[in-house]
N, C-alpha and C positions, 0 to 999 in steps of 0.2 A: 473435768479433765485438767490435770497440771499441767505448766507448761514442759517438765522432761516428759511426759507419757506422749503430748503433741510432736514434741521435738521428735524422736522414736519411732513416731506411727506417720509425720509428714513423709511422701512417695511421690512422685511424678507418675500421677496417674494418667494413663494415655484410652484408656475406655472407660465410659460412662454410659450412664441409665439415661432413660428417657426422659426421667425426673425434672422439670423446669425447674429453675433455679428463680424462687421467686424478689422481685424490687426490694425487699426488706434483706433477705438474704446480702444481696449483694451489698447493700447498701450499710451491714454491721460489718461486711469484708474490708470497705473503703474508710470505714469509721477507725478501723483500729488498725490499718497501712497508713494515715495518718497521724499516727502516736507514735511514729519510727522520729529517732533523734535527727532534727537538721541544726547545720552550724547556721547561729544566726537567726532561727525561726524564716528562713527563707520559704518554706514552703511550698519547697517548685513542682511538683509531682501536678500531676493533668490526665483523670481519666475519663476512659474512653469505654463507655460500654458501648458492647456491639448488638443490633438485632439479625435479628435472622438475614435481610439484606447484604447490610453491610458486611454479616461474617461472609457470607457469600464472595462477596465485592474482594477483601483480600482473601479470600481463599484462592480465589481466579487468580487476582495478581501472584499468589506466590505458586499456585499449580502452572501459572506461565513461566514464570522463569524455572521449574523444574521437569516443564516441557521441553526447554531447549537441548538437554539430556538426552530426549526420546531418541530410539533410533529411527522412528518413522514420523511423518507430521500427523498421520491419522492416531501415532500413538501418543505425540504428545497432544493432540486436541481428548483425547482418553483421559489421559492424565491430570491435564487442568483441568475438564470437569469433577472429575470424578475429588479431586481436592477442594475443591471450592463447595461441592456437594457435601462433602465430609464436615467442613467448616459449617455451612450453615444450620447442620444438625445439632453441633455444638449444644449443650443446653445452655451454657453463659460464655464470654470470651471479654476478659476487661484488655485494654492499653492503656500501657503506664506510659506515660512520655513526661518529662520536665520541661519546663521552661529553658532558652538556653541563656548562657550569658556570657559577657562580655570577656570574662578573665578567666584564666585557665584554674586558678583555684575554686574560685566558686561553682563554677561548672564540675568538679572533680567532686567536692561537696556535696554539689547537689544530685549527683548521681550516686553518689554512694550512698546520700539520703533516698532515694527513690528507691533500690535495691533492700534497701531493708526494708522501709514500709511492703517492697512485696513480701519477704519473709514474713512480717506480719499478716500480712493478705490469707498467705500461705496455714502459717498456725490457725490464726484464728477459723478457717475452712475447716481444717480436721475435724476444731474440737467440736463444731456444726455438722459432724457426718461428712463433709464435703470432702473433692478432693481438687487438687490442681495438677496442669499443668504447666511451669514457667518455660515460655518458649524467648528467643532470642537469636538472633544473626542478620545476617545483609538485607533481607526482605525487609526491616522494616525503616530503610531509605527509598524503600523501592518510591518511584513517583505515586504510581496505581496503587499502594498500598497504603500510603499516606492519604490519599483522594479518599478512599473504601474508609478511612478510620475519622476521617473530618480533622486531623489535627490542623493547626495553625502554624504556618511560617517561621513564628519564631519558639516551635517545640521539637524536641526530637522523641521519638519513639526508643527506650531503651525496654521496656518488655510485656512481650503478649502473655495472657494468663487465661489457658483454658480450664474454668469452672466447673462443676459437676459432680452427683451424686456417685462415686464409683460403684462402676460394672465390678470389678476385680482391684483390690490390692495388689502389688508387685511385692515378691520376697525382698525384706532387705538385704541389700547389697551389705560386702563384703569392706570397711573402712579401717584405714591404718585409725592405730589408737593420738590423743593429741600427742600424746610423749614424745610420738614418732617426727612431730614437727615439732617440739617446744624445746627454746632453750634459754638457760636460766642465765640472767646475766649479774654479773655480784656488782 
């Protein structure tokens, strides 16, 4: 597969097969999120593969905080399990987190280096049958959520990546063309 056909065919896929996703699999996903450019050869990127526990462990954490929502208590104890359940089915789930640093440029760096090595994550999945989904937001400051993934004190968590043989493709979406953002400067 070329990388426009991958480009094209990458989805946020949100169902998967039962399919396990086997150590070697993962392990050419991390190999080529690794060839994403950093300034510097800083290398800060920190992953985090999850087993069935641990997805559990933040499923619960982020099915709690999307308990506090419930209109009843007996619905949000519904809720986090039934999320934390869904998580541990998962058949992979990597965390990308960086190292953090001291200056606000290198930290900016290094996140935007970690961010592409997931695109790389991402491509290289396709072109493997695989599919992703890149998740991200507040959850993962959560304390419980950090506990559940083992990261370390001085890493931040910038994004979960759920792995998997897709159940379904999603049609693609509907994108402005680049033109619509590009402007040429003399």
């Amino acid at each position: 597969m070329n990388l426009t056909d991958a480009l094209q065919q990458r989805r946020s896929i949100k169902r998967f097969t039962d399919r396990a996703v086997t150590r070697e699999e993962i392990e050419q996903l991390l190999a080529a999120a690794t060839l994403a450019p950093n300034h510097k050869l800083t290398q800060p990127w920190r992953f985090h593969v999850l087993g069935p526990e641990a997805r559990h462990a933040y499923g619960a954490a982020l099915g709690e905080r999307k308990a506090k929502k419930a209109a009843t208590p007996e619905a949000g104890r519904a809720l986090r399990d039934t999320v934390a359940n869904e998580h541990r089915a998962l058949p992979a789930m990597i965390v990308v987190a960086v190292v953090k640093s001291d200056t606000a440029e290198t930290a900016e760096e290094d996140y935007a280096a970690a961010m592409m090595g997931v695109q790389n994550l991402a491509l290289a999945a396709v072109e493997r049958g695989l599919g992703t989904h890149v998740k991200t937001g507040a959850i993962m400051d959560d304390p419980a959520a950090r506990a559940a993934v083992g990261v370390k004190d001085n890493e931040k968590i910038v994004a979960v990546v759920n792995v998997g043989e897709p159940a379904e493709a999603p049609p693609e979406k509907k994108r402005e063309p680049a033109t619509a953002f590009t402007t040429w400067v003399p």
